[in-house]
C-alpha positions in Angstrom: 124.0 73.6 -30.6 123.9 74.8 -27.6 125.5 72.3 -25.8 126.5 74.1 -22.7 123.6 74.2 -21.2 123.0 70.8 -20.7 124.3 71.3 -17.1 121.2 72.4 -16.3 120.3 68.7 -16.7 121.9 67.6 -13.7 120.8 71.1 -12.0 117.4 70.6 -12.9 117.2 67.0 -11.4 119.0 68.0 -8.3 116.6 71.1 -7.1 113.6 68.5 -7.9 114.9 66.0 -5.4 117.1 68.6 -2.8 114.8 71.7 -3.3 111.2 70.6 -4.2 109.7 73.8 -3.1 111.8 76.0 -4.9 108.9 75.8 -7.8 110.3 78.7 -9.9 114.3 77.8 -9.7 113.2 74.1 -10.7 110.5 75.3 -13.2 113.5 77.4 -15.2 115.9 74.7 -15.0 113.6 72.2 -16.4 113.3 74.4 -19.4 116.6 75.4 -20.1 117.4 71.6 -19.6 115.2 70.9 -22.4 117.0 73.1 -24.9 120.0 71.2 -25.8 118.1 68.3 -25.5 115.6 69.4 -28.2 118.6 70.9 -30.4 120.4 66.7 -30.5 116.9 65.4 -30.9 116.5 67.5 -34.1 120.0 66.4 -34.9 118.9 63.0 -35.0 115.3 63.0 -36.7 117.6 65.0 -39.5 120.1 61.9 -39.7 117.5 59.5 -39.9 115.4 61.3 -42.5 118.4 60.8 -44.6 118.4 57.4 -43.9 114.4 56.1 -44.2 113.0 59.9 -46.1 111.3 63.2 -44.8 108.1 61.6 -44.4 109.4 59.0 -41.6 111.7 61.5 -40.4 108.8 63.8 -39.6 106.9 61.0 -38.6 109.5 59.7 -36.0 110.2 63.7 -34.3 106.5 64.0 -34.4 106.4 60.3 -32.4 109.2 61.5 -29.8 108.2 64.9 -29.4 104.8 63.6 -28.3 105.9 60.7 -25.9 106.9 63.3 -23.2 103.0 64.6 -23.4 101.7 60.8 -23.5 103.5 60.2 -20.3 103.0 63.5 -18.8 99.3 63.2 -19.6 98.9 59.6 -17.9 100.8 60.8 -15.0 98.2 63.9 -15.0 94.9 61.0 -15.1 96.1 59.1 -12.6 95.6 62.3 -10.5 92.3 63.3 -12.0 93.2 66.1 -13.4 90.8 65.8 -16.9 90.8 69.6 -16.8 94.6 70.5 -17.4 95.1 67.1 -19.7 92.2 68.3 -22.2 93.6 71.9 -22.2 97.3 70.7 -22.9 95.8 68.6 -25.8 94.2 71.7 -27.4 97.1 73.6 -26.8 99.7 71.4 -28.5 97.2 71.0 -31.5 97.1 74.6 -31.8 100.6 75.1 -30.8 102.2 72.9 -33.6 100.0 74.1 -36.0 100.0 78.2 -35.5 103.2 78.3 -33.2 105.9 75.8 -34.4 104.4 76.2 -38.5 104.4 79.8 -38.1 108.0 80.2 -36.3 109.3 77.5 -39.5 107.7 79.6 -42.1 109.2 82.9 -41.1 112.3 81.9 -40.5 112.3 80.1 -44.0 110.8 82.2 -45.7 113.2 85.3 -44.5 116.1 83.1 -45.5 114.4 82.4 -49.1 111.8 83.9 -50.9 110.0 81.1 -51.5 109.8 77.6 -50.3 107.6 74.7 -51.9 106.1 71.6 -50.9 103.7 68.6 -51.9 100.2 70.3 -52.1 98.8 66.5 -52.1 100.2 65.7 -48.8 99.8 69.2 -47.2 96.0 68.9 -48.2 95.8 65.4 -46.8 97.4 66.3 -43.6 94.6 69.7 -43.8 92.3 67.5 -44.2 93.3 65.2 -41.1 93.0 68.0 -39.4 89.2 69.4 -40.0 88.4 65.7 -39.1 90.3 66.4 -35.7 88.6 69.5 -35.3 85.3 68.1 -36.1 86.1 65.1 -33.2 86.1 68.0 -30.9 83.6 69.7 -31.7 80.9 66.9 -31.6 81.4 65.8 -28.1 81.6 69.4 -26.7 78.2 70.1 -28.9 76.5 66.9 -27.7 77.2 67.8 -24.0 75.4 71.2 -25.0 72.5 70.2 -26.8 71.9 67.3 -25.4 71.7 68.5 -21.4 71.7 66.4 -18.7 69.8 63.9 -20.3 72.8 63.3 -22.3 75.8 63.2 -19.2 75.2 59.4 -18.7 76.2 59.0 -22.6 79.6 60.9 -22.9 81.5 58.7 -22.0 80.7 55.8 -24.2 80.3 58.1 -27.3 83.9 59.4 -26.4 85.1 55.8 -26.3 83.5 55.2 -29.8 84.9 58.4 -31.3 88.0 57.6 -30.1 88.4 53.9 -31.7 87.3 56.1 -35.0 90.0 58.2 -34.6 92.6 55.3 -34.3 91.2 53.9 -36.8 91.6 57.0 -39.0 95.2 57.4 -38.0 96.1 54.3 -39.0 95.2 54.7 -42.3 96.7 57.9 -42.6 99.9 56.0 -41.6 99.2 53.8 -44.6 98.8 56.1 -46.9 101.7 58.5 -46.3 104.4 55.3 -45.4 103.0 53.0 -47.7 100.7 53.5 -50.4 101.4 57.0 -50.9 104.5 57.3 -49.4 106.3 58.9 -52.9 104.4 62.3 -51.8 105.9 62.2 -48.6 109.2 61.7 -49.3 110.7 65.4 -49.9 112.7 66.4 -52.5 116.5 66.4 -51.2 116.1 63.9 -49.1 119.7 62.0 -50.0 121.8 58.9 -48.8 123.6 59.5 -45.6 126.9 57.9 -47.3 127.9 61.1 -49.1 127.5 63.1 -46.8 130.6 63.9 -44.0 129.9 63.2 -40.2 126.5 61.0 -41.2 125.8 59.5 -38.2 124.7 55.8 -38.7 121.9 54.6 -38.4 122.1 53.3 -35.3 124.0 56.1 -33.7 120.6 57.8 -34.8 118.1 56.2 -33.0 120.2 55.6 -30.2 120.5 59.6 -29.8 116.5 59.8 -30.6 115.2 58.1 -27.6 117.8 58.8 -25.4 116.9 62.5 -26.0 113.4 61.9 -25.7 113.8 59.5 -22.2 115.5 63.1 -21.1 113.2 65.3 -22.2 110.1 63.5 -20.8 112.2 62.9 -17.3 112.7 67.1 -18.0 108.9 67.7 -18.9 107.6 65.5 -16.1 109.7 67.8 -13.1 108.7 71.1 -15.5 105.2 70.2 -15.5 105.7 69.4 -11.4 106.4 72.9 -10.9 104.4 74.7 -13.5 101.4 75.7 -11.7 103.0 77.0 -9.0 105.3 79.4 -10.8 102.5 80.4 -13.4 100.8 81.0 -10.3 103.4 83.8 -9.3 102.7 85.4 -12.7 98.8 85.9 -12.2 98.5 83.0 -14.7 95.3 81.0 -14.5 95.0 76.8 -14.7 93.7 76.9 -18.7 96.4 79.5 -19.7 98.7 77.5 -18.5 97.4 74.4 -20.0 96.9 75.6 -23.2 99.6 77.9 -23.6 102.2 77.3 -21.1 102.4 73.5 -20.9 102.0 73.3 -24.4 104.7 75.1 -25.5 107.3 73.5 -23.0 106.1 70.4 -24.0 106.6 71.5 -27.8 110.3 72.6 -27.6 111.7 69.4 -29.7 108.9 70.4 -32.4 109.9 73.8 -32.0 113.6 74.0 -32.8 113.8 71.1 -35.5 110.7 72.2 -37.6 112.7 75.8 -37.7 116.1 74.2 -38.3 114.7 72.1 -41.2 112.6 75.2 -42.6 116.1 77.3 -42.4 117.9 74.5 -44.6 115.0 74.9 -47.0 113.5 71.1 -46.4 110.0 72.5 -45.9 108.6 69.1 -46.5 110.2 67.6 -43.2 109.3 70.7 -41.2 105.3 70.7 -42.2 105.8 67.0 -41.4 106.9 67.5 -38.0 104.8 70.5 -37.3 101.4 69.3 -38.9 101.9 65.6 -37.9 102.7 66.4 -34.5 99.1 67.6 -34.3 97.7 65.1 -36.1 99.1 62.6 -33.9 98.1 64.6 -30.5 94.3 64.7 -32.4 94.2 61.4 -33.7 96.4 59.5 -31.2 97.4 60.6 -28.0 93.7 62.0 -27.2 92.0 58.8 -28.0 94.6 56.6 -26.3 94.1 59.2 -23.1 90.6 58.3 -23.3 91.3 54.6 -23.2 93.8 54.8 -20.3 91.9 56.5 -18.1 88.9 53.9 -18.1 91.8 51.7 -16.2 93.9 54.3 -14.6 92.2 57.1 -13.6 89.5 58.3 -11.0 86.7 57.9 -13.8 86.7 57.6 -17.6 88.4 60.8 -19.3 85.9 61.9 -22.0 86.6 63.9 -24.7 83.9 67.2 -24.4 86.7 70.1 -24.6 85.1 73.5 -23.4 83.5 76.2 -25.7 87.1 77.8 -26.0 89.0 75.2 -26.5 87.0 74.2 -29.4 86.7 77.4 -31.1 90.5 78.1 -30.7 91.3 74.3 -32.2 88.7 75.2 -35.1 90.0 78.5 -36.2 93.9 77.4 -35.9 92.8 74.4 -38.7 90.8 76.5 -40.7 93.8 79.3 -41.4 96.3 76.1 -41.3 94.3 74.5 -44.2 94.2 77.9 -46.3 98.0 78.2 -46.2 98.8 74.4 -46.7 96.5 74.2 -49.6 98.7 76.3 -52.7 102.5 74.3 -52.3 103.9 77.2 -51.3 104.9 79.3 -47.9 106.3 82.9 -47.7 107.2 84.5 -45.0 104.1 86.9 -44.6 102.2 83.3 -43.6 104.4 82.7 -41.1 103.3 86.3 -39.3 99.6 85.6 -40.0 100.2 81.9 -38.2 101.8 83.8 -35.5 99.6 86.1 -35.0 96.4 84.1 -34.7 98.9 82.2 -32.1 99.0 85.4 -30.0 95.7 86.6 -30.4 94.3 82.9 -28.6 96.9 83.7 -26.4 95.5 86.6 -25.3 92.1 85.4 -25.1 93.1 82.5 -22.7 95.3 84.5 -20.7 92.0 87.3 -20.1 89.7 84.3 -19.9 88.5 83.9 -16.0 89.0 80.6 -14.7 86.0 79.3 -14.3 85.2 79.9 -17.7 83.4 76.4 -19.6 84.5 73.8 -17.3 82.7 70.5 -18.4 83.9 68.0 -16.0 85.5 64.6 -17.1 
C-alpha cells in the first residue's frame, strides 16, 4: 500500500482552506490523497468478504465507493448544477463497467490465463444493466419525440421511473443476498480465522467508513477544484463530467476490483465493478431525482443528452457480451478498455454546447 502518501491528506485539506485559489495544487493533492485511502478501503471490503462472502463484500465497496458521489452529487443540486450531476452519473456507469472491469480483466487475466465466474449472476447483473440503460433512454427519447408539448411531463415521468427503479433494485438486493445469494457467494471465499493478520470484524467496518468519510471529505475539495484546472487543460464541462469526475470519483472501485482480479477472486471484482453501476443506475440516480424535488432550484429529471445515452447503451451492450460465457481473458480486458477510450475521445472532441436538455 502506498501508505506514504497519505500526507497528502492533511496537505490537501490545508491548500483548500489556506490556498483556495490555488485550483490545480489542491486539485492534485486531492487525488493523490485519495490513493491510499482507496488502497485501506479495498483492504477492508477484502476482510469483510471473508467474514459475510464476495457477494456482500462487493456489495458493501460498491455501497462506499458510491457514498462520495451521493454526497458530491447533492452538494452539486443544491447549486443547480443538473448538467454536471447527469454527466458524472453516465460517466461512473460507463466508468465501472468499461474502465474499472476492463483494468480488472487485464490485469487478471495477464497474471492467469483464465479466470471463471457465475455466468447466472454475471447475466443477472447484465441484465440489470439493459434495464438501466433502457431507464435512460426513455426519458431522453420522450423529451425528443414528444417536443414541447411534452416539457410540462418530465418531471413527473422521471419521478415515476425512478420509484421503478428502486423498486427494481430492491429486488435485485433480494435475490443476490437472500434468495439467490449461493450464486453470489464466490468460490474461495473462506473464514477469516485461518487466516494470519484477519482483521476482525469490527476492525473492518470501522476502517470501511472511516476510509469512505475521507474519501468523500477528499472528493468533495477535488470536485471544488475540478473545473477550474480542467479548465487549464482546454477540457470542456461534459468531458469533465463524464470522464474526469468520474474517474476520481471511481478510485476505491478502481484499485480493489484490480487487486481482487490479481488474487484470482473474479467473482468479488465483477461484483464491485458491475454493481457499482448498478447501484449508480438503479440507486443513486433515482434518489438524486427525489432530493432534488426538496433541495434543489427545481426537480432534477432524468432526460440524459443524445451522447450520454448512446455511450451508457454501447458500454452495456459489449459488458453483457463478455459477462454472458463465465469466463474473462485478458484480450476482453483490452476490448473494455478500448471502448473506454474511444467515448473518451468522443467527449473530449464533443463542443460544449452539444445536447444540453435542461433539468
Amino acid at each position: 500500500m502506498l501508505n506514504w502518501l497519505l500526507i497528502f491528506v492533511p496537505i490537501a485539506i490545508a491548500l483548500e482552506f489556506l490556498a483556495p485559489a490555488s485550483h490545480t495544487l489542491v486539485f492534485l493533492a486531492a487525488c493523490l490523497a485519495i490513493v491510499p485511502l482507496a488502497g485501506w478501503l479495498g483492504h477492508a471490503t477484502e476482510e469483510l468478504s471473508h467474514h459475510a462472502g464476495e457477494g456482500v463484500g462487493g456489495l458493501l465497496n460498491a455501497t462506499f465507493g458510491n457514498a462520495a458521489e451521493l454526497i458530491i452529487a447533492i452538494m452539486a443540486l443544491r447549486k443547480g448544477l443538473y448538467e454536471v450531476v447527469k454527466a458524472s452519473l453516465a460517466g461512473s456507469i460507463i466508468g465501472n463497467i468499461l474502465l474499472v472491469l476492463g483494468a480488472a480483466v487485464l490485469a487478471g487475466g495477464l497474471k492467469y490465463k483464465r479466470q471463471r465466474f457465475n455466468t447466472t449472476a454475471a447475466r443477472a447483473q447484465a441484465t440489470l444493466l439493459t434495464l438501466a440503460a433502457i431507464a435512460m433512454i426513455m426519458p431522453a427519447a420522450f423529451h425528443y419525440l414528444a417536443g414541447a408539448g411534452g416539457r410540462i411531463r418530465e418531471n413527473d415521468l422521471s419521478l415515476e421511473i425512478s420509484i421503478v427503479l428502486l423498486l427494481t433494485y430492491l429486488a435485485h438486493l433480494l435475490f443476490s443476498l437472500r434468495t439467490h445469494k449461493e450464486l453470489f457467494a464466490g468460490e474461495v471465499s473462506q473464514a477469516a480465522g485461518g487466516r494470519q493478520n484477519a482483521w476482525s470484524l469490527r476492525n473492518s467496518v470501522l476502517i470501511l467508513v472511516g476510509a469512505t468519510a475521507l474519501i468523500a471529505w477528499m472528493s468533495e475539495i477535488l470536485v471544488g477544484s475540478v473545473e477550474e484546472a480542467a479548465a487549464a487543460f482546454g477540457m470542456t464541462r461534459i468531458f469533465v463530467g463524464v470522464i474526469v469526475v468520474a474517474v476520481v470519483g471511481n478510485a476505491a472501485e478502481h484499485s480493489t476490483a484490480v487487486m481482487m482480479a490479481l488474487k484470482n477472486r473474479m467473482e468479488l471484482s465483477m461484483g464491485i465493478a458491475i454493481g457499482s453501476s448498478l447501484q449508480i443506475a438503479l440507486f443513486v440516480a433515482p434518489v438524486l431525482v427525489m432530493v432534488s424535488h426538496f433541495i434543489g432550484p427545481r426537480p432534477m429529471d432524468l432526460v440524459f443528452t443524445p451522447a450520454e445515452v448512446l455511450a451508457v447503451f454501447l458500454a452495456v451492450l459489449i459488458t453483457g457480451q463478455i459477462a454472458s460465457d463465465g469466463e474473462s481473458n485478458w484480450l476482453e480486458g483490452v476490448q473494455l478498455l478500448a471502448v473506454y477510450l474511444i467515448l473518451a475521445v468522443v467527449f473530449y472532441a464533443l463542443p460544449e454546447v452539444a445536447g444540453a436538455t435542461g433539468g
